[in-house]
C-alpha positions, -999 to +999 in steps of 0.1 A: +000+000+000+013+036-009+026+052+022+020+084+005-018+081+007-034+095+039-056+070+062-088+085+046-075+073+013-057+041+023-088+030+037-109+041+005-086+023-017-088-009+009-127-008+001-124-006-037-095-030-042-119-055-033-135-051-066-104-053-087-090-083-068-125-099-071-132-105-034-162-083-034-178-107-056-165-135-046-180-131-013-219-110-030-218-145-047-215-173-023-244-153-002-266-150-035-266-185-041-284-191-004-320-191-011-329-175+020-365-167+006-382-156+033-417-158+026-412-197+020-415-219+054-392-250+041-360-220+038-361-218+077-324-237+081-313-212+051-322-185+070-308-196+102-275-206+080-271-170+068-262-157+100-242-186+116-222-191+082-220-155+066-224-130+092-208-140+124-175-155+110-172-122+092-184-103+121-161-121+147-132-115+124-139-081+129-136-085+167-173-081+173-194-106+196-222-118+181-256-134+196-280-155+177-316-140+189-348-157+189-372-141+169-400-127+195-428-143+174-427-179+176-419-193+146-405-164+129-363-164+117-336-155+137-318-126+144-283-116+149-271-087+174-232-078+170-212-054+195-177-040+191-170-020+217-136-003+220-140+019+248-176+032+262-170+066+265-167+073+226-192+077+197-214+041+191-226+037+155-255+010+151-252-007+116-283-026+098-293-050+077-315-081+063-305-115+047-338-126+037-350-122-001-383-126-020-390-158-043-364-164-069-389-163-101-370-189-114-387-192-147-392-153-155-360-142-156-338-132-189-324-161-207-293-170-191-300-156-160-303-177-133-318-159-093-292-176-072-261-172-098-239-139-097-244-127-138-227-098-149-241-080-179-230-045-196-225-032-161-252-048-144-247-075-113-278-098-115-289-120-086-321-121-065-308-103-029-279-083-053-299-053-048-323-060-017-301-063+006-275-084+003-255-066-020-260-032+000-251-045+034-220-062+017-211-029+009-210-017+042-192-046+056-168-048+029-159-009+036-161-011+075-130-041+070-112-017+051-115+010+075-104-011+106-075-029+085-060+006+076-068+020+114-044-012+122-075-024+143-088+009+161-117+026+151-118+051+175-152+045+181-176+015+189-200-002+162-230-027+167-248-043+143-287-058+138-293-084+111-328-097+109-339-125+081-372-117+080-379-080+064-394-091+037-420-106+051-429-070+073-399-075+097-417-097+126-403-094+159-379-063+146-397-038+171-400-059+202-364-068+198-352-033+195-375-027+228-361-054+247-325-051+238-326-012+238-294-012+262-274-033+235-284-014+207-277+021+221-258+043+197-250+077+188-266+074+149-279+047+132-266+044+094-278+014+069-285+009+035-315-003+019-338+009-010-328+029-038-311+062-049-332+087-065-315+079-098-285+062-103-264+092-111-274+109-077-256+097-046-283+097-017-290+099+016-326+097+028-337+102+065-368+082+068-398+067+045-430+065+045-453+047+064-471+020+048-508+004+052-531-019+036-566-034+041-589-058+021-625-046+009-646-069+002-685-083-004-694-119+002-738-119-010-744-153+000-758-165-031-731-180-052-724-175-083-757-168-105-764-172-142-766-137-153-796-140-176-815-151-152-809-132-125-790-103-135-806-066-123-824-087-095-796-097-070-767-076-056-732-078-080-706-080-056-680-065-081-704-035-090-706-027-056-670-028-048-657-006-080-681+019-064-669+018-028-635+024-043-640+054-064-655+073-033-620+069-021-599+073-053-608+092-086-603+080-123-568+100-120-553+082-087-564+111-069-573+110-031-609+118-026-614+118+015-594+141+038-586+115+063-565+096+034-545+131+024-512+139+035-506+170+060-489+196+045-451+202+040-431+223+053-411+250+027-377+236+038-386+203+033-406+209+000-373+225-019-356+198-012-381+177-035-400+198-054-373+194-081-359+157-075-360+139-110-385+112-110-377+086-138-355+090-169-336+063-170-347+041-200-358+012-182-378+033-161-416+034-171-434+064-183-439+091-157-484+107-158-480+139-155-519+143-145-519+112-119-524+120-084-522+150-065-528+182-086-503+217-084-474+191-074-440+184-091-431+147-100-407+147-067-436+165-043-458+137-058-436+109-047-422+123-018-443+148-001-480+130+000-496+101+003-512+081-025-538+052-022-529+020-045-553-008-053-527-039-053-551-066-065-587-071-072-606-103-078-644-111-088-650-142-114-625-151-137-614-127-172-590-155-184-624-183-188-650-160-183-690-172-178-721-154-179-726-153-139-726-130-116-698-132-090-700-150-057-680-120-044-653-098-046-625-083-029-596-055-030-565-054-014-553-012-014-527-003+002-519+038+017-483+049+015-479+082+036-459+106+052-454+114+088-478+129+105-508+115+089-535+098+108-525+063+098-537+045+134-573+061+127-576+047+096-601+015+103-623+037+121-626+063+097-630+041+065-655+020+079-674+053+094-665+064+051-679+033+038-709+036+062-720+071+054-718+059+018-741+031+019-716+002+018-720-006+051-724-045+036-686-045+023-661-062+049-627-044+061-604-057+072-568-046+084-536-062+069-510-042+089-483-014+084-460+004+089-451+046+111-438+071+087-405+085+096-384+115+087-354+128+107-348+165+106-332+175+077-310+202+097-299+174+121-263+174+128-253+140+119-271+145+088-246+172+078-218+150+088-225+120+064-234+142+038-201+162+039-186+128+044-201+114+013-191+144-010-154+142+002-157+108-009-169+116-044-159+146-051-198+154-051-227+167-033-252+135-019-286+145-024-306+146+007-341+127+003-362+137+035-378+105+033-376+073+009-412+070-014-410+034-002-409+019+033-387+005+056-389-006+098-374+026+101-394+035+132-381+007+148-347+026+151-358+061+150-391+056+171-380+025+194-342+033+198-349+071+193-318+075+170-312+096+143-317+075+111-293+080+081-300+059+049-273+054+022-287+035-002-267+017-029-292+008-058-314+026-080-352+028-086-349+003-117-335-022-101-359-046-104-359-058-066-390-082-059-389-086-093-371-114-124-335-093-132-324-078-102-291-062-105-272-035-090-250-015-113-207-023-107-201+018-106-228+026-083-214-006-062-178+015-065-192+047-052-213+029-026-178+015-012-160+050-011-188+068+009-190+040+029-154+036+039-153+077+038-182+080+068-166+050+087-129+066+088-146+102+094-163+089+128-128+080+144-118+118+138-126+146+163-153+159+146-178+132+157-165+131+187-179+166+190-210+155+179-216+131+204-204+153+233-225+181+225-253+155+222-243+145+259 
């Protein structure tokens, strides 16, 4: 190693050497190829396997200790809960991330493609988990080895990590752990990487997401499925009935119709920060409507700044083998994304009260879950810090996102812990996560690596030691 390179770069060149000698890779493969599909009961060893064969040798290598949790819900995967404690009196950082994947797809992907294979492609890394998240919290680990190996072994500072293997199944369990192991998971700032940029030429650092709910409509008559000659205009259509329910809520544009659904208002400092965010552009990205959803808003204010109501799925008969009956029933998932401080917990009440006043008091609701909305202060001081980290890193600016369009468990760390939650995400919006042909792109992966080592060596120096003092 070039003695002639300070420890900032040493360690910077540490991270990124690990793409040129092919150990980055090397390692994003071998965790690719275990299916540690979440959502599928028969993965449970997998799952289990991801932590005790992947994560703590790596982490214990690193001089953390690591404990294997029990998930709080019976039933539900493991977690993992690492500490590296140097000395107690300085600065704690508290690292994330998730092992667990959605279902490989096997059959939909691009010829030659195969889900649990490392492909690379015209700058593209395929693999199911590449993007979401094992190839983002390999980034981090990758960078915080480099940082320690070119400290000699000292941070300066302590570090703990979280690992759960079930996010994509709506994190079980992450919560309650966080509340009962609040004392092993205390920190200064939490920093972790999921989700995407806001386009893959923008570095990024969001502060939050938001919050997530959904709930099933639906209308069961009773009377089975009818021949429609003979009954039709004489007995209740369950799928009439629903279409109406829903466009009380939502009009013909995707725009919210009730105030209880609507997003409070932003404030100015937060708006100019997205009011002129690009929103698509890439070519794989699909067409942007410039009259969906929320009128007098820019693309960004649209996607960042409200809350928009999604139907998800909708079912009554059959279109593929159609017959001239009249549905048995029919049902709606929909699912609300919104920002903070919207009324999310009042939300069965005042639906059903909605659906009531509007004469579908016959349609069943029912709750599926969700998630709080989160947003740390953009003027927060460790939110300068990262981001003037990041752009010595690059030699430009990160964007600060006040809050990701999508959602994470967020409030587990910001609302259970009470930390303040920086996101540094290392994939972009078409990445296809959940989806056949998830990649992440090998340059983003390289940049992701330098602000990563960068904000690891920048919390041994004396400026966040400051920051936690004055926090003390």
């Amino acid at each position: 190693m070039d003695r002639s390179l300070s420890g900032r770069e040493r360690a910077l060149k540490l991270a990124t050497d690990t793409l040129t000698d092919g150990t980055f890779y090397d390692t994003l493969a071998r965790r690719v190829a275990m299916k540690t599909v979440s959502q599928d009961p028969a993965r449970q060893a997998t799952l289990h396997d991801y932590l005790t064969q992947e994560m703590v040798p790596l982490l214990s290598k690193l001089g953390f200790a690591c404990d294997i949790i029990d998930n709080p819900q019976p039933g539900r995967p493991p977690l993992l809960i690492g500490q590296r404690i140097e000395d107690p009196a300085c600065s704690t950082l508290l690292l994330y991330g998730h092992g667990d994947v959605t279902d490989g797809q096997e059959t939909t992907w691009a010829e030659g493609i195969d889900p649990w294979t490392l492909t690379f492609i015209d700058g593209r890394v395929y693999g199911r988990g590449t993007a979401d998240n094992k190839g983002q919290h390999s980034v981090n680990l990758a960078a915080l080895e480099a940082v320690i190996t070119a400290r000699d072994g000292k941070l300066g500072y302590n570090v703990k990590i979280l690992f759960e293997m079930s996010e994509e199944i709506g994190s079980p369990g992450l919560e309650e752990t966080c509340l009962a192991y609040q004392e092993a998971l205390a920190a200064d700032l939490f920093l972790a990487s999921d989700g995407p940029r806001i386009r893959a030429d923008m570095p990024t650092l969001f502060l939050g997401s938001r919050g997530v709910v959904q709930f099933k409509l639906g209308l069961h008559t009773g009377n089975g499925g009818r021949h429609s000659g003979n009954w039709g205009g004489v007995i209740t259509n369950p799928a009439v009935v629903l279409c109406n329910a829903i466009a009380t809520l939502l009009s013909n544009e995707g725009r919210i119709q009730v105030d209880f659904l609507k997003a409070p208002a932003i404030t100015e400092e937060l708006a100019q920060l997205i009011r002129e965010l690009p929103v698509g552009g890439d070519s794989t990205d699909p067409a942007i409507n410039k009259n969906w959803g929320e009128k007098g808003l820019t693309n960004g204010e649209r996607l960042y700044g409200t809350n928009t109501l999604e139907i998800l799925g909708m079912s009554a008969g059959r279109t593929d083998k159609p017959v001239g009956a009249i549905p048995a029933n029919a049902e709606a998932v929909l699912q609300l994304r919104f920002v903070k401080g919207t009324a999310w917990q009042a939300l069965e009440e005042n639906l059903r009260a909605h659906l009531d006043a509007h004469g579908f008091g016959d349609l069943t609701l029912e709750m599926l879950g969700g998630y709080a909305a989160t947003r740390l202060d953009p003027g927060h001081p460790w939110v300068g810090f990262v981001a003037e980290s990041a752009q010595k890193s690059l030699g430009q600016p990160a964007h600060i996102l006040p809050n990701l369009g999508g959602t994470i468990p967020n409030h587990c760390f910001s609302d259970a812990l009470n930390l303040p939650t920086v996101w540094l995400p290392h994939s972009y919006p078409s990445c296809n996560q959940h989806a056949p042909d998830e990649h992440l792109l090998e340059n983003v992966v390289e940049q992701g690596l330098k602000m990563a080592a960068g904000v690891f060596w920048d919390l041994g120096e004396a400026q966040a030691h400051t920051l936690t003092t004055q926090k003390a």
